[in-house]
C-alpha positions in Angstrom: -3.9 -4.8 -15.8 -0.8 -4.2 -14.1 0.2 -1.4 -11.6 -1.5 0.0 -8.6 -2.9 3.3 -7.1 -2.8 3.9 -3.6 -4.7 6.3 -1.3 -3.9 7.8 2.5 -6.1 9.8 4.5 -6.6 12.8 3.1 -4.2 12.2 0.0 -3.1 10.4 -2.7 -0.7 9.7 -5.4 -0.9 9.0 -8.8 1.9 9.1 -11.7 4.4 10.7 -9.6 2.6 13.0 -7.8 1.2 13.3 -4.5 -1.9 15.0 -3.7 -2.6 16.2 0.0 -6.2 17.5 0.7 -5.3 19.3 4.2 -8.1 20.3 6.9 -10.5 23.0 5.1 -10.1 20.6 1.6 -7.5 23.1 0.3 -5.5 21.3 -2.3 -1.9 20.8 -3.0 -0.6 19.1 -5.4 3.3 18.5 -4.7 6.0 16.2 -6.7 6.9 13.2 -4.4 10.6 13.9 -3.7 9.3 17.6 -1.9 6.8 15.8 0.1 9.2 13.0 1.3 11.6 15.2 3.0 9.2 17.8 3.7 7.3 15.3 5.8 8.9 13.3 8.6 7.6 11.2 10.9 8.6 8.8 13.8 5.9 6.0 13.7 5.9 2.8 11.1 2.9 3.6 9.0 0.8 0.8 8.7 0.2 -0.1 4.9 -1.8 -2.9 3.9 -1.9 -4.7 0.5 -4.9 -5.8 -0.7 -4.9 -9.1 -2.9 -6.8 -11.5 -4.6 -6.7 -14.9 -6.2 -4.9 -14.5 -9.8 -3.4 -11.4 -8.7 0.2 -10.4 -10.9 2.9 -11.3 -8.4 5.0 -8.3 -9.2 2.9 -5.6 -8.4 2.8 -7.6 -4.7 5.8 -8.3 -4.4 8.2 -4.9 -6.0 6.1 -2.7 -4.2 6.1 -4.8 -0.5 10.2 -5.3 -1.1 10.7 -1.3 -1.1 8.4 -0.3 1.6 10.2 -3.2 3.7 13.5 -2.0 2.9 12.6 1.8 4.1 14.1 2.7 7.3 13.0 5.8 9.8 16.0 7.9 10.8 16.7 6.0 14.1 17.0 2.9 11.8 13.4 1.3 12.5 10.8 0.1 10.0 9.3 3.0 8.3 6.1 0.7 7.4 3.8 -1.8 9.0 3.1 -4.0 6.5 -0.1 -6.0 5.9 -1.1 -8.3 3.4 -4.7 -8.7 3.2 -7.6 -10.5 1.1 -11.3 -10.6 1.6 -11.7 -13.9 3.8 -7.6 -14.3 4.7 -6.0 -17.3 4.1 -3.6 -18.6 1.3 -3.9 -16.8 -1.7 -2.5 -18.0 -5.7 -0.8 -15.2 -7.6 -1.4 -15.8 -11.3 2.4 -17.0 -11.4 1.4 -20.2 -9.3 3.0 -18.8 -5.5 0.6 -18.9 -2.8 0.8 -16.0 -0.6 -0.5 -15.7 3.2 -2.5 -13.1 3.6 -5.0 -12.0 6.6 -8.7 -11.3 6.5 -9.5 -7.7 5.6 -12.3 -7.5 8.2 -9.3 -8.5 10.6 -6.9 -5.2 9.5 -9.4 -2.3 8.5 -9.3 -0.3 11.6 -8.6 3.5 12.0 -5.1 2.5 12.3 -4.4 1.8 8.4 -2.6 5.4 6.8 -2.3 3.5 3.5 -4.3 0.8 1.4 -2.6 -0.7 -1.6 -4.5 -2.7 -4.3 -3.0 -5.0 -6.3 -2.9 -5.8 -9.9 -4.7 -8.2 -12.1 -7.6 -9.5 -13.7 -9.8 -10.5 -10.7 -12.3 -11.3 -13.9 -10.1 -14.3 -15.2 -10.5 -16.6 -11.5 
């Protein structure tokens, strides 16, 4: 299965949209150009990907490649980037690369905003 969903702290997005469930768990549902220059922040937000052996390479590595390449407006990284899997260690992507990746027990803190999962067929390793 290819693609990926990700979730924040009270929000989400899905198919172009992003959710936000504010304090009270009033609802709004905005399109994600609004939000993104609605919202602005000065901190990297710290996203982690979460993989697995067999994983599709391209939902890894398109959606790792643009939150890299986003900048803050004083030029800084706009993410902290964090690729994860369940004991750490090298990882095989169903294309044959290996990719590094730490322990999840290692990143899950109160510090993550985002968590990314990956693509595949976790079934076929």
């Amino acid at each position: 299965m290819l693609g990926f969903f990700f979730a924040e702290r009270d929000s989400f997005y899905q198919a172009g949209i992003y959710y936000d469930f504010g304090a009270g768990g009033e609802h709004k549902k905005r399109m994600t150009s609004k939000s993104a220059k609605s919202e602005t922040t000065q901190r990297a937000r710290k996203i982690v990907f979460v993989i697995f052996d067999q994983v599709k390479l391209l939902d890894i590595a398109g959606p790792l490649q643009v939150f890299s390449d986003a900048r803050l407006a004083d030029g800084g990284s706009a993410y902290d980037l964090v690729v994860a899997s369940e004991l750490g260690g090298a990882v095989a992507t169903d294309s044959g690369m290996v990719l590094a990746s730490q322990a999840l027990s290692d990143v899950l803190d109160a510090d993550v905003d985002t968590l990314l999962v990956a693509g595949g067929d976790p079934l076929c390793s």
